[in-house]
N, C-alpha and C positions, 0 to 999 in steps of 0.2 A: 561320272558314274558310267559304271559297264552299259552296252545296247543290251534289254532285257527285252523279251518277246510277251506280246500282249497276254500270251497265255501262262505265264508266268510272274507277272505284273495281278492277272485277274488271283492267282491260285493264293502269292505274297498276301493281297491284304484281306482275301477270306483265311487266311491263317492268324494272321492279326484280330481280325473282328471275332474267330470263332474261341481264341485265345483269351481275347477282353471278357468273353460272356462268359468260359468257363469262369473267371478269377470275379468277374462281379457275382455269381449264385454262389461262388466260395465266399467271398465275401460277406455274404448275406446270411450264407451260414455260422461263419466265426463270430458274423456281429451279435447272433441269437444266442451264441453259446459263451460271448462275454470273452472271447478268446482276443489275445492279443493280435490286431490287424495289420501294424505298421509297416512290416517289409509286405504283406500283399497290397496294400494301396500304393506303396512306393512302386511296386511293379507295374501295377497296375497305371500308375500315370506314365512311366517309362512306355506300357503299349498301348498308349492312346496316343503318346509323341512318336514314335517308332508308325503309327499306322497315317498319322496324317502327315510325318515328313514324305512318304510313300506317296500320298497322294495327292500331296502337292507338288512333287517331281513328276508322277508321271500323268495326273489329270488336273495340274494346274488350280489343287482347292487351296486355301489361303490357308495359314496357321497363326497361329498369336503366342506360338512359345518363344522364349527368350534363347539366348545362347547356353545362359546358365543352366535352364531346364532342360536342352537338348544334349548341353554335356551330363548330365547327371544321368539321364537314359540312356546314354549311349554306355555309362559305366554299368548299369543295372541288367540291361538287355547282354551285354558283352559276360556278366556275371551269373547271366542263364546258361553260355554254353556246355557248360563242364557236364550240369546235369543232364542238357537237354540230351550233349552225345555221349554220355554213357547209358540212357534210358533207348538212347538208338541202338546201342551197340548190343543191348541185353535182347531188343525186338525181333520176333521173328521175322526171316525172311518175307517178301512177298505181305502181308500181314497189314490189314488197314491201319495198324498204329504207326508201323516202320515208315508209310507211305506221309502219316499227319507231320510224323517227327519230322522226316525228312521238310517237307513244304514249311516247316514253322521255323527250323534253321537255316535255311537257305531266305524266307523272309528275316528274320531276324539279321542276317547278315548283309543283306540287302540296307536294312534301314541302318546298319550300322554305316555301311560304307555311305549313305547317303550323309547320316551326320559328320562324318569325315571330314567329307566335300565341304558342309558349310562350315567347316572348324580353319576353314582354309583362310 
């Protein structure tokens, strides 16, 4: 894995965590309204594996995912980019959203190239 600077490392997995909490109160709301959940839990377990490969790389917390789990996140997370950078591309310059997108693809690329590494 690339040398990533601690302030970059800190900003990755508040993108992750802030990312988890949006897609859990989504969740919570599709659950009330009877709506079909599947692809948001699947994502959703995709950034809960995607945040603690991160943190087990770079603060050493333990994980209990499998291989199998790690590749299937690594497909779902990789199957966010399209949107994530066309929803960058449409954002305004400068613009606290341009700023999230940015930090949540550069995390997400991150946890990717980390499941890479253990695909090795």
């Amino acid at each position: 894995m690339e040398n990533v600077s601690q302030e970059d490392q800190l900003e990755s997995i508040k993108a992750f965590q802030s990312t988890i909490c949006k897609s859990e109160n989504a969740l919570v709301h599709m659950t009330q309204k009877s709506s079909n959940t599947t692809l948001l839990q699947k994502r959703l377990k995709a950034l809960h594996i995607g945040a603690a490969l991160l943190e087990n790389v770079w603060n050493q917390k333990a994980h209990s995912y499998t291989k199998e789990d790690i590749a299937q996140a690594r497909l779902v997370l990789i199957g966010l980019f399209p949107s994530l950078e066309s929803m960058y591309a449409k954002s305004k310059e400068g613009s606290p959203q341009k700023t999230l997108l940015e930090r949540r693809i550069k995390a997400f690329h991150l946890a990717v190239q980390v499941m890479d590494d253990l695909a090795i």
